[in-house]
PDB file of N, CA, C, O and CB in Angstrom:
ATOM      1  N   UNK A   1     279.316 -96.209 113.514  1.00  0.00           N
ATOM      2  CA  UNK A   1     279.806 -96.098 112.164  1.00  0.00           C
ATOM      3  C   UNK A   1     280.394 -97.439 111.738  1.00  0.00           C
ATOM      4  O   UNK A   1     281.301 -97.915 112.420  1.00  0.00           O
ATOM      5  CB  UNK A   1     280.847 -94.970 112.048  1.00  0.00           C
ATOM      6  N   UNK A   2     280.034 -97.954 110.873  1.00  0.00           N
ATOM      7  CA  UNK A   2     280.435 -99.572 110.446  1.00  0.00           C
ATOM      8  C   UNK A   2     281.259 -99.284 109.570  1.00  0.00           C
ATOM      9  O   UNK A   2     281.059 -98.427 108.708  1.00  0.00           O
ATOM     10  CB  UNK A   2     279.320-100.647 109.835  1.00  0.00           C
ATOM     11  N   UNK A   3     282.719-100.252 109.731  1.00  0.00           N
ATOM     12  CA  UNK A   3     283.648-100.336 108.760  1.00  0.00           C
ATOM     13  C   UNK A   3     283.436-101.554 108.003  1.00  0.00           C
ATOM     14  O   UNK A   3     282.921-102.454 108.665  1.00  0.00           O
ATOM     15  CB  UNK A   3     284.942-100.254 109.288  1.00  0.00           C
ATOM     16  N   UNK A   4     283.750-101.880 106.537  1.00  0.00           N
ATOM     17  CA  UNK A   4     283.575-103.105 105.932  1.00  0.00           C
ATOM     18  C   UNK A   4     285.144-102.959 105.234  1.00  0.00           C
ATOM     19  O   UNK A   4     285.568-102.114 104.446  1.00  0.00           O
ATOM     20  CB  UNK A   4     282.077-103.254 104.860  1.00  0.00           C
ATOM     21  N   UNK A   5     285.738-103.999 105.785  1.00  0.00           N
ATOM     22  CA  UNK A   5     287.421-104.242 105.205  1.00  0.00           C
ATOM     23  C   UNK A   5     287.153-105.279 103.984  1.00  0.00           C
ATOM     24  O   UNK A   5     286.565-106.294 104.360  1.00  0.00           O
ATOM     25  CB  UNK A   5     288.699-105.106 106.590  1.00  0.00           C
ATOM     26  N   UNK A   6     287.503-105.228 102.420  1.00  0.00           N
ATOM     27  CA  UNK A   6     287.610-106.290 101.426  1.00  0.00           C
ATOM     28  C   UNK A   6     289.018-106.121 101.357  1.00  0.00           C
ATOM     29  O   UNK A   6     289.769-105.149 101.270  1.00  0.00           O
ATOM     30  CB  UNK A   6     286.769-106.173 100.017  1.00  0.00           C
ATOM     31  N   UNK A   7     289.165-107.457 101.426  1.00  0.00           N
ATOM     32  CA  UNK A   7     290.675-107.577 100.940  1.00  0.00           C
ATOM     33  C   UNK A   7     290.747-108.784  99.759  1.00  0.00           C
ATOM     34  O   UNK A   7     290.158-109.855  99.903  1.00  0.00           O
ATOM     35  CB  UNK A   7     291.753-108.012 102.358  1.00  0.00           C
ATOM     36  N   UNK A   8     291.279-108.563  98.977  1.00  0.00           N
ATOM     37  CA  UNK A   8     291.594-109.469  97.722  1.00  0.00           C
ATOM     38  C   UNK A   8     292.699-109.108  97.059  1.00  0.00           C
ATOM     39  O   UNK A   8     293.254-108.102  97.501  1.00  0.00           O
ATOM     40  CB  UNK A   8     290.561-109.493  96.717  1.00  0.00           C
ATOM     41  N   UNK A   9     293.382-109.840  95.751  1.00  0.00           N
ATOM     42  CA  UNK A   9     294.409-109.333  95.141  1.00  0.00           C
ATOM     43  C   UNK A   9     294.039-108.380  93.916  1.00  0.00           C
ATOM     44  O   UNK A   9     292.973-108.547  93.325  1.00  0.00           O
ATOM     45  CB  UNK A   9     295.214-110.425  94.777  1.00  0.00           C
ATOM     46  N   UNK A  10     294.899-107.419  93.560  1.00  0.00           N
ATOM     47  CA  UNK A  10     294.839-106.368  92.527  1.00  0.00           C
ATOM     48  C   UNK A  10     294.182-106.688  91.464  1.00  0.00           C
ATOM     49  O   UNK A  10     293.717-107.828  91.473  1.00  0.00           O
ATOM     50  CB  UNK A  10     296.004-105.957  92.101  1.00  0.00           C
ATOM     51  N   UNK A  11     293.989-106.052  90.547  1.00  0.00           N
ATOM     52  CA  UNK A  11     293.199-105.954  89.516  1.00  0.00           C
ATOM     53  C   UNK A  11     291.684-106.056  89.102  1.00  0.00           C
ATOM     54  O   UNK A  11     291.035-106.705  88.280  1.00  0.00           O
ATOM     55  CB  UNK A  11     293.655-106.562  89.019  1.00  0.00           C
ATOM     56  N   UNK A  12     291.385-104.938  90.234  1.00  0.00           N
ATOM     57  CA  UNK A  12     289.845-104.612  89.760  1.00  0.00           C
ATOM     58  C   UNK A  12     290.286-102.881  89.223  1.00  0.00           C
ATOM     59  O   UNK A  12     291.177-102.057  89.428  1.00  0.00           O
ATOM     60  CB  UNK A  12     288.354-104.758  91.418  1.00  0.00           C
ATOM     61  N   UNK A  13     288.972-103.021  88.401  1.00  0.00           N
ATOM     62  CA  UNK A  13     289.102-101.443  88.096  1.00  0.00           C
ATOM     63  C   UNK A  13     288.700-100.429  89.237  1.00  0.00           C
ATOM     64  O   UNK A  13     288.286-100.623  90.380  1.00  0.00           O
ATOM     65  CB  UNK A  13     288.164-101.079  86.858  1.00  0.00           C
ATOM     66  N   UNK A  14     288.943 -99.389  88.591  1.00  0.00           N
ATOM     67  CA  UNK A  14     288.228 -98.090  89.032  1.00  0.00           C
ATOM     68  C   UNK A  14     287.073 -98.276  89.276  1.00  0.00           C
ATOM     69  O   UNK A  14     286.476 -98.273  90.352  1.00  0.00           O
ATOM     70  CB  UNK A  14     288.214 -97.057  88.199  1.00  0.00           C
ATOM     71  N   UNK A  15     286.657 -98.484  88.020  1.00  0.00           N
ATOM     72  CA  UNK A  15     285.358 -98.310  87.944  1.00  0.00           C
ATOM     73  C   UNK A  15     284.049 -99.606  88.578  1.00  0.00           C
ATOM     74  O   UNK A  15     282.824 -99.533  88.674  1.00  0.00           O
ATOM     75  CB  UNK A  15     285.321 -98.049  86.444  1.00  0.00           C
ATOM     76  N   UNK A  16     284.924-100.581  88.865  1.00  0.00           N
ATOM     77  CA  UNK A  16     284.313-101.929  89.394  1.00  0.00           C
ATOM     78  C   UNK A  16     284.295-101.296  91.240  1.00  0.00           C
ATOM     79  O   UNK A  16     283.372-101.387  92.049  1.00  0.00           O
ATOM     80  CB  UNK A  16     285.622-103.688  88.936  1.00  0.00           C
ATOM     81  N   UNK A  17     285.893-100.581  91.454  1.00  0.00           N
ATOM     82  CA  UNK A  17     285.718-100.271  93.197  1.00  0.00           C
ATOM     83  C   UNK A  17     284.895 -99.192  93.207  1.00  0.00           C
ATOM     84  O   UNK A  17     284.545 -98.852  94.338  1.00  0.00           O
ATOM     85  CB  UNK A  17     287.157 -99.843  94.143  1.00  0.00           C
ATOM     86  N   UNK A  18     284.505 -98.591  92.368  1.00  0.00           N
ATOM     87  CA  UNK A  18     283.269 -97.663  92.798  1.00  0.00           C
ATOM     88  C   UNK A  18     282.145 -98.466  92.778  1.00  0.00           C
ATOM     89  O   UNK A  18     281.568 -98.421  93.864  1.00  0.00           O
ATOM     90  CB  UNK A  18     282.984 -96.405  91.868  1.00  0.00           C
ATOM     91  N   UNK A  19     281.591 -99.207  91.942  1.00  0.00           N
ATOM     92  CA  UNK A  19     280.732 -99.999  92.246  1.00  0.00           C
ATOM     93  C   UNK A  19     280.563-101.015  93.317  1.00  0.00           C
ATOM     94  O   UNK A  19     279.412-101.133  93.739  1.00  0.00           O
ATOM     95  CB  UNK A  19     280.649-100.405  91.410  1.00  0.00           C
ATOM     96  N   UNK A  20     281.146-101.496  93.650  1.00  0.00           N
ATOM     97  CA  UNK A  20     281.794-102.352  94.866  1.00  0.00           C
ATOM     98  C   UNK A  20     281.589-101.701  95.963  1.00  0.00           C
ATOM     99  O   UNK A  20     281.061-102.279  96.913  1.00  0.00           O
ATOM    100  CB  UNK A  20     283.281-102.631  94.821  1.00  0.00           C
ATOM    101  N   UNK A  21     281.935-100.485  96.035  1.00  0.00           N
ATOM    102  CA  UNK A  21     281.572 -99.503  97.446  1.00  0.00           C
ATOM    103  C   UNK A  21     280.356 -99.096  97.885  1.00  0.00           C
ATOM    104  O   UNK A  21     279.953 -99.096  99.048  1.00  0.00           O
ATOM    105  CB  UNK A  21     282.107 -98.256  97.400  1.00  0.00           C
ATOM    106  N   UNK A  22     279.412 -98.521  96.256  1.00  0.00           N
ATOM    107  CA  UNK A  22     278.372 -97.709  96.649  1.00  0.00           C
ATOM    108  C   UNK A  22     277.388 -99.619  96.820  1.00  0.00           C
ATOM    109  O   UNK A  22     276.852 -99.444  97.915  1.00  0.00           O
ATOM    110  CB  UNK A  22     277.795 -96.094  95.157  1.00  0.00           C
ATOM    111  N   UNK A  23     277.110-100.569  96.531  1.00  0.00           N
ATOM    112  CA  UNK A  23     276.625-101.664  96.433  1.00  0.00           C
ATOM    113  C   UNK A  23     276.296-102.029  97.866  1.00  0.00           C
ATOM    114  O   UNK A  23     275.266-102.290  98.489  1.00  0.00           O
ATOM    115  CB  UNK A  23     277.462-102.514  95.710  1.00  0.00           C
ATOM    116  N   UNK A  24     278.154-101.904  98.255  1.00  0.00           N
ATOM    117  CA  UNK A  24     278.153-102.634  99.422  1.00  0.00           C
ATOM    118  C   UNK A  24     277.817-101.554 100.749  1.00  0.00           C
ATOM    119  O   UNK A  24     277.385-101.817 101.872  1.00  0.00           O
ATOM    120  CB  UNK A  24     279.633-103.403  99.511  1.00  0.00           C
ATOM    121  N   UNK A  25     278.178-100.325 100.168  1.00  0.00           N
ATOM    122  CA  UNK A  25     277.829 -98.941 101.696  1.00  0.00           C
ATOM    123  C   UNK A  25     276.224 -99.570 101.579  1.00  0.00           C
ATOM    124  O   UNK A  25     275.689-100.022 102.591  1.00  0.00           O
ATOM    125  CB  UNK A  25     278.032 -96.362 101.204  1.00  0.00           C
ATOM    126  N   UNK A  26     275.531 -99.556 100.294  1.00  0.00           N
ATOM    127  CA  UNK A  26     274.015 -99.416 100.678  1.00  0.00           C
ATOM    128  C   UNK A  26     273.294-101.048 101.279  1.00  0.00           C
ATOM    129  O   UNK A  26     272.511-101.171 102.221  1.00  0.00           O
ATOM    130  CB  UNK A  26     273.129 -98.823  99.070  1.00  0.00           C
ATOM    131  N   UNK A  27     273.601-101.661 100.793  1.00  0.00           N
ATOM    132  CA  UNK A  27     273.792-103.003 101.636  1.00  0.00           C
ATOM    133  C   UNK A  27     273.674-102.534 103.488  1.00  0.00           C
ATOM    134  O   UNK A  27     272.681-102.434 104.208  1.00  0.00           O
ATOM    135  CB  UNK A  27     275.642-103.755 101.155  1.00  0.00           C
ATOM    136  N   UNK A  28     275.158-102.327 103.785  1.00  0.00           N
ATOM    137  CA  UNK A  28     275.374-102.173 105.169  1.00  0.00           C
ATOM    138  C   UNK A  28     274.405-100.942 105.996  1.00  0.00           C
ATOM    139  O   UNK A  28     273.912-100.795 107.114  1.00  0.00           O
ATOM    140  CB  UNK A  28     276.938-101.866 105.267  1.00  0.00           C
ATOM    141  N   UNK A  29     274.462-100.345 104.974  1.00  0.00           N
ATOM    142  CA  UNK A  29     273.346 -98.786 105.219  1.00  0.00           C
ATOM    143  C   UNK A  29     272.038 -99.796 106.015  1.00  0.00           C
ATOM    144  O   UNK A  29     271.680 -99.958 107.181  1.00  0.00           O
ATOM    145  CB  UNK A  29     272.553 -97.684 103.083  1.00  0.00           C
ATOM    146  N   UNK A  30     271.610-100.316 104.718  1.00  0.00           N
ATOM    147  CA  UNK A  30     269.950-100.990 104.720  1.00  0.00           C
ATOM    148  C   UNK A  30     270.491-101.920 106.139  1.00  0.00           C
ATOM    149  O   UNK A  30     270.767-101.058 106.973  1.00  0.00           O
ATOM    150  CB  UNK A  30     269.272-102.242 102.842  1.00  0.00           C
ATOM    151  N   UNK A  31     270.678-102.909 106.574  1.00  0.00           N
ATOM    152  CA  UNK A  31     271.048-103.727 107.082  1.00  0.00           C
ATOM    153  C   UNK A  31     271.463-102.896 108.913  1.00  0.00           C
ATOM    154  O   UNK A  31     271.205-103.576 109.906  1.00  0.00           O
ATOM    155  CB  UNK A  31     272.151-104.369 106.004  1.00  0.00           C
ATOM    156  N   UNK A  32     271.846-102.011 109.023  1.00  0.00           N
ATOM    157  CA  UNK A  32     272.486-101.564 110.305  1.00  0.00           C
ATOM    158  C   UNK A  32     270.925-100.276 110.557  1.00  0.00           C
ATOM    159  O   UNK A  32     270.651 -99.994 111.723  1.00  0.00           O
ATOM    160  CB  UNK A  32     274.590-100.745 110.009  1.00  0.00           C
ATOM    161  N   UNK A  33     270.397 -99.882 109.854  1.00  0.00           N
ATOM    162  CA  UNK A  33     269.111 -99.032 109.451  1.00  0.00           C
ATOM    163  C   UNK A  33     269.945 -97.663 110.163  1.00  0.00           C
ATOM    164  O   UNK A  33     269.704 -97.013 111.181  1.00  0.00           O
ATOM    165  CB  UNK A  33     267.255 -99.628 110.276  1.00  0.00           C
ATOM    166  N   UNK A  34     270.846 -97.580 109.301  1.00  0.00           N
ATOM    167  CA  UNK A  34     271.971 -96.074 109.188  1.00  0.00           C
ATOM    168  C   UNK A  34     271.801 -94.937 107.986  1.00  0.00           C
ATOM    169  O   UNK A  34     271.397 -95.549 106.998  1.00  0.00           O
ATOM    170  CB  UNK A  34     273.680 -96.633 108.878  1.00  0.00           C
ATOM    171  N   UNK A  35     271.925 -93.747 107.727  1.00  0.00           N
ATOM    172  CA  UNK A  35     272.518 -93.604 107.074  1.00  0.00           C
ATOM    173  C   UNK A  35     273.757 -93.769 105.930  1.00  0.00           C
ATOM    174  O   UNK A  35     274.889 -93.727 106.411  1.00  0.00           O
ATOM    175  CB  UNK A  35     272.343 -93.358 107.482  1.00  0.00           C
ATOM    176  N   UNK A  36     273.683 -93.904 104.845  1.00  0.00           N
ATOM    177  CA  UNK A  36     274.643 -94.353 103.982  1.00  0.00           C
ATOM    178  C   UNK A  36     275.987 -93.568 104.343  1.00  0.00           C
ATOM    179  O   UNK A  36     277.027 -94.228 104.350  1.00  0.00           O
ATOM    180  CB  UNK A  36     274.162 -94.154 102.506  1.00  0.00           C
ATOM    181  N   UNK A  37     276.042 -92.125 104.660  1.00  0.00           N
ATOM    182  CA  UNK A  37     277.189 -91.548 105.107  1.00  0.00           C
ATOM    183  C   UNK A  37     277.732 -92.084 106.300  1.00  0.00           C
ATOM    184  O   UNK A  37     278.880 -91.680 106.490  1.00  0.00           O
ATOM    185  CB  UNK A  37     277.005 -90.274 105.257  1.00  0.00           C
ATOM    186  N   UNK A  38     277.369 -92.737 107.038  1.00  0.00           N
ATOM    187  CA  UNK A  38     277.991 -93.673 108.450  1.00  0.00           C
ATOM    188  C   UNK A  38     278.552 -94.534 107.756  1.00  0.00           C
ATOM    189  O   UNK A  38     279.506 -94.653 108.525  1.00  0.00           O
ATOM    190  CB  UNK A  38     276.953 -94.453 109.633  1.00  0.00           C
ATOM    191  N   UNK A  39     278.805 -95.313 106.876  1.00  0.00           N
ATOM    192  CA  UNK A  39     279.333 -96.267 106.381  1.00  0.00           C
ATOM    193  C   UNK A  39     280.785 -96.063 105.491  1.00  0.00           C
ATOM    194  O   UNK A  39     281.033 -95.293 104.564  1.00  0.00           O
ATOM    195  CB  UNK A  39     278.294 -96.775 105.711  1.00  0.00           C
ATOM    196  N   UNK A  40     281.354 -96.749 105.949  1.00  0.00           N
ATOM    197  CA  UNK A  40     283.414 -96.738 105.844  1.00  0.00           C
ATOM    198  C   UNK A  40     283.664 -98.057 105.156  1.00  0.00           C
ATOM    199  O   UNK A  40     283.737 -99.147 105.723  1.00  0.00           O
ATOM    200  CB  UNK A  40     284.535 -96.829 107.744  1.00  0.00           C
ATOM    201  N   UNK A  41     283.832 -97.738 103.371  1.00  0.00           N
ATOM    202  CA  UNK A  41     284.649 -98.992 102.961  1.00  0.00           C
ATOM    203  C   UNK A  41     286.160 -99.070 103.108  1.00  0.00           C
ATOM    204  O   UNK A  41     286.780 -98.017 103.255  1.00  0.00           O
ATOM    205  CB  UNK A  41     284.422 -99.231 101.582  1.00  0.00           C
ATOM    206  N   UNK A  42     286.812-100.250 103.079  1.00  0.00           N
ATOM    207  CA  UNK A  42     288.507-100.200 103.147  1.00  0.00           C
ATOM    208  C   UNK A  42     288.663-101.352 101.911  1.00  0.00           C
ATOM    209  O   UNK A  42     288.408-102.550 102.025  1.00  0.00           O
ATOM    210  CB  UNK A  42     289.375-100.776 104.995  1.00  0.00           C
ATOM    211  N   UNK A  43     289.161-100.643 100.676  1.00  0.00           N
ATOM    212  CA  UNK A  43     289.674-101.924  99.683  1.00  0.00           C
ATOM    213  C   UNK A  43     291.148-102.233  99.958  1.00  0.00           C
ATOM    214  O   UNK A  43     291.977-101.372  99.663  1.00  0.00           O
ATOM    215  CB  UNK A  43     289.552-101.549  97.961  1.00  0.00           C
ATOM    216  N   UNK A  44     291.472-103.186 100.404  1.00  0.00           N
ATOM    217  CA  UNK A  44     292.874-103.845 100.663  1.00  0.00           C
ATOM    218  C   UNK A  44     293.227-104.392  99.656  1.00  0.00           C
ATOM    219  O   UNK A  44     292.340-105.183  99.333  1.00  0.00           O
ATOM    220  CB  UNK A  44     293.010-104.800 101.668  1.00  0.00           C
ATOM    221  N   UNK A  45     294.232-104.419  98.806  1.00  0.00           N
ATOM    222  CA  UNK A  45     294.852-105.308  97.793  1.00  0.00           C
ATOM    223  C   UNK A  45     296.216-105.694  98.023  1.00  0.00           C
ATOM    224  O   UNK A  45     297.113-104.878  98.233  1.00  0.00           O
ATOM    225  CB  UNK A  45     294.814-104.715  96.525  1.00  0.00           C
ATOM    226  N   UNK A  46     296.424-107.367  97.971  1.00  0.00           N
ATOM    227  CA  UNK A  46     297.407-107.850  98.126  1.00  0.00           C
ATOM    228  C   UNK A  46     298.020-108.469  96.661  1.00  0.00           C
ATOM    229  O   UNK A  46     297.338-108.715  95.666  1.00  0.00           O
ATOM    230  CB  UNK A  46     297.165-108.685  99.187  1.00  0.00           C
ATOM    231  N   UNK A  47     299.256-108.624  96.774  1.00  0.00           N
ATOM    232  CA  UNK A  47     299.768-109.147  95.697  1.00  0.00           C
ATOM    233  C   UNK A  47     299.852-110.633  95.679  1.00  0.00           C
ATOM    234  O   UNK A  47     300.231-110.983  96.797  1.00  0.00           O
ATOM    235  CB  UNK A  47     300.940-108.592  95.513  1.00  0.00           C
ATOM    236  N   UNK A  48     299.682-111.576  94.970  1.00  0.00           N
ATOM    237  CA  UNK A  48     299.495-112.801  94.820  1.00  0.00           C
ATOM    238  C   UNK A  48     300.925-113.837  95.483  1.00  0.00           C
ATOM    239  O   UNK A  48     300.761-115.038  95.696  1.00  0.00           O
ATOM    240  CB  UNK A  48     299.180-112.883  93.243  1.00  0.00           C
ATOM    241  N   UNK A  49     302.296-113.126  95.744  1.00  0.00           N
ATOM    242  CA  UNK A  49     302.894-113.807  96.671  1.00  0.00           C
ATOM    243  C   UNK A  49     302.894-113.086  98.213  1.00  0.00           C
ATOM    244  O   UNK A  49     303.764-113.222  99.073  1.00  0.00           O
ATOM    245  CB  UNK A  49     304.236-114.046  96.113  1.00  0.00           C
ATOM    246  N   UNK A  50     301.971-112.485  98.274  1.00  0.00           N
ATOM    247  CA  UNK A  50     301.507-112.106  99.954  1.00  0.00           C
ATOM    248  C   UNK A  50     300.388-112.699 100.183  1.00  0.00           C
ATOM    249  O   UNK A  50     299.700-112.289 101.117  1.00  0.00           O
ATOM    250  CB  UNK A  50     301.216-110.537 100.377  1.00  0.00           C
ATOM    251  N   UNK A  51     299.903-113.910  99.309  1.00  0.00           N
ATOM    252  CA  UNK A  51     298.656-114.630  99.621  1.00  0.00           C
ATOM    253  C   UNK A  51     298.631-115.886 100.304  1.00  0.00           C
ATOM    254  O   UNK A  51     297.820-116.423  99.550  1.00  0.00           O
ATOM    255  CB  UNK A  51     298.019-114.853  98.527  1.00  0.00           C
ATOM    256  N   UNK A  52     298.860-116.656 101.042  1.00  0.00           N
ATOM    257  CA  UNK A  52     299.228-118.322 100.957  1.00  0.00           C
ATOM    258  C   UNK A  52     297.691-118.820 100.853  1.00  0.00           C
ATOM    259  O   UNK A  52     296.851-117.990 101.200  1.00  0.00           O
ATOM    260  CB  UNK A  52     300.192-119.097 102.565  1.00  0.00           C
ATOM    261  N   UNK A  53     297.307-119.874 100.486  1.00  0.00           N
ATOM    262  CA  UNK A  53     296.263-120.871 100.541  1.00  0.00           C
ATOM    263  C   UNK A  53     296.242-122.050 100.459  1.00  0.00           C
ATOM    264  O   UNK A  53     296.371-122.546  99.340  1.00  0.00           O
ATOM    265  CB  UNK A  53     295.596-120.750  99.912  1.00  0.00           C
ATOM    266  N   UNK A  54     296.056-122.981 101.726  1.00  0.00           N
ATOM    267  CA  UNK A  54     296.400-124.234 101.451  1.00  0.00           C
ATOM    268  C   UNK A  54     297.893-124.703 101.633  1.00  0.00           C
ATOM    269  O   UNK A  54     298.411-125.762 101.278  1.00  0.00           O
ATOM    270  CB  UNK A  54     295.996-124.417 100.202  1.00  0.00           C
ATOM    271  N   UNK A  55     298.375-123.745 102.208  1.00  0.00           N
ATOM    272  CA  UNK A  55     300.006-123.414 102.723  1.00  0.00           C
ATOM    273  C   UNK A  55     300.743-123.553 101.478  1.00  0.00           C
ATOM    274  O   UNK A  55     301.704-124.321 101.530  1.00  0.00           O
ATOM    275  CB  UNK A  55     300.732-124.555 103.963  1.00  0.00           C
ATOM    276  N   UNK A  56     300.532-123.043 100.497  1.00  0.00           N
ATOM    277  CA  UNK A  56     301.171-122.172  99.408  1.00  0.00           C
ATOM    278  C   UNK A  56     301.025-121.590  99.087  1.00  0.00           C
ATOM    279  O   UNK A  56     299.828-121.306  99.121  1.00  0.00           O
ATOM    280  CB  UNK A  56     301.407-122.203  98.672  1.00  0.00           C
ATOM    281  N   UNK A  57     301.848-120.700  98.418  1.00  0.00           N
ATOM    282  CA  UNK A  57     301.672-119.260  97.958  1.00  0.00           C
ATOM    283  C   UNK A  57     300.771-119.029  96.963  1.00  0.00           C
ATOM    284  O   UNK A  57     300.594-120.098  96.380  1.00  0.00           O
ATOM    285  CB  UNK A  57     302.831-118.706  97.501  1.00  0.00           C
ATOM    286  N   UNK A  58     300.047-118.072  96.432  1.00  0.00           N
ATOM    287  CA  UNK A  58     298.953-118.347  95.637  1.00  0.00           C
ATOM    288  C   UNK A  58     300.000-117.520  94.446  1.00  0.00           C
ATOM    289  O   UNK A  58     299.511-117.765  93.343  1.00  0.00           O
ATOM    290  CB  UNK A  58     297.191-117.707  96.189  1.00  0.00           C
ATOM    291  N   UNK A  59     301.052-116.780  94.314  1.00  0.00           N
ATOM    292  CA  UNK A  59     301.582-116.974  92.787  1.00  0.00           C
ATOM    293  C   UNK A  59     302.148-118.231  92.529  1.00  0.00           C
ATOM    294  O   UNK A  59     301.942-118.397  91.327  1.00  0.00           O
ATOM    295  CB  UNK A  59     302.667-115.980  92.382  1.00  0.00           C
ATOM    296  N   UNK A  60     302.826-119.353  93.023  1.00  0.00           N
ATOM    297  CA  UNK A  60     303.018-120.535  92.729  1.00  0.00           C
ATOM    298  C   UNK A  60     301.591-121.068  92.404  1.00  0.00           C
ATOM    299  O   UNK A  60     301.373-121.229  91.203  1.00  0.00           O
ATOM    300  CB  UNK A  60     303.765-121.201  93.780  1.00  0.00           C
ATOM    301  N   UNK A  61     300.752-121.318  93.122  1.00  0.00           N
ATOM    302  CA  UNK A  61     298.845-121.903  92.360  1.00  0.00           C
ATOM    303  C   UNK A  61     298.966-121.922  90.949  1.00  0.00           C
ATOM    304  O   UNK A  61     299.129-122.878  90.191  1.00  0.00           O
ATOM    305  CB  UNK A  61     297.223-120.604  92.628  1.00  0.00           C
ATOM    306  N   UNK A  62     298.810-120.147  90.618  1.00  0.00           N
ATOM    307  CA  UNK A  62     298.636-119.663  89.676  1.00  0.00           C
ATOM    308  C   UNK A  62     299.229-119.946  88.289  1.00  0.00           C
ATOM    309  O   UNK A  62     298.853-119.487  87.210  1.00  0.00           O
ATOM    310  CB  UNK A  62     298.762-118.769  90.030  1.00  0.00           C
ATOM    311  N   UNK A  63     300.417-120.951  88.588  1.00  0.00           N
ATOM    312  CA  UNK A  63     301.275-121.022  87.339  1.00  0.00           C
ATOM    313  C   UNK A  63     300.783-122.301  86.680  1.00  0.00           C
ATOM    314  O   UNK A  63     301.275-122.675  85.615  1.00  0.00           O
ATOM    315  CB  UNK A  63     302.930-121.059  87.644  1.00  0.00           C
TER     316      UNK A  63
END
């Protein structure tokens, strides 16, 4: 059973993480030659001062 972890910061829709899931389950589906029900998305969302990049925080970047 394949897990696929995305992690990024907030603000996608609803309606973008449903798309995002069924895209990417059938992707991993095709690719592992599984069933689409074997396939486990995890959307992680972080907030922009739980980000660093470049050893700063990515809400400081942002300003």
């Amino acid at each position: 059973m394949p897990v696929v972890t995305i992690a990024g910061n907030p603000g996608i829709s609803k309606e973008k993480k449903e798309k995002l899931i069924k895209e990417v389950s059938n992707s991993v589906a095709e690719a592992y030659d599984l069933p689409i029900e074997t396939v486990t998305i995890l959307i992680q969302s972080y907030n922009p001062e739980d980000i660093g990049a470049g050893g700063v925080m990515l809400s400081k970047k942002n300003k």
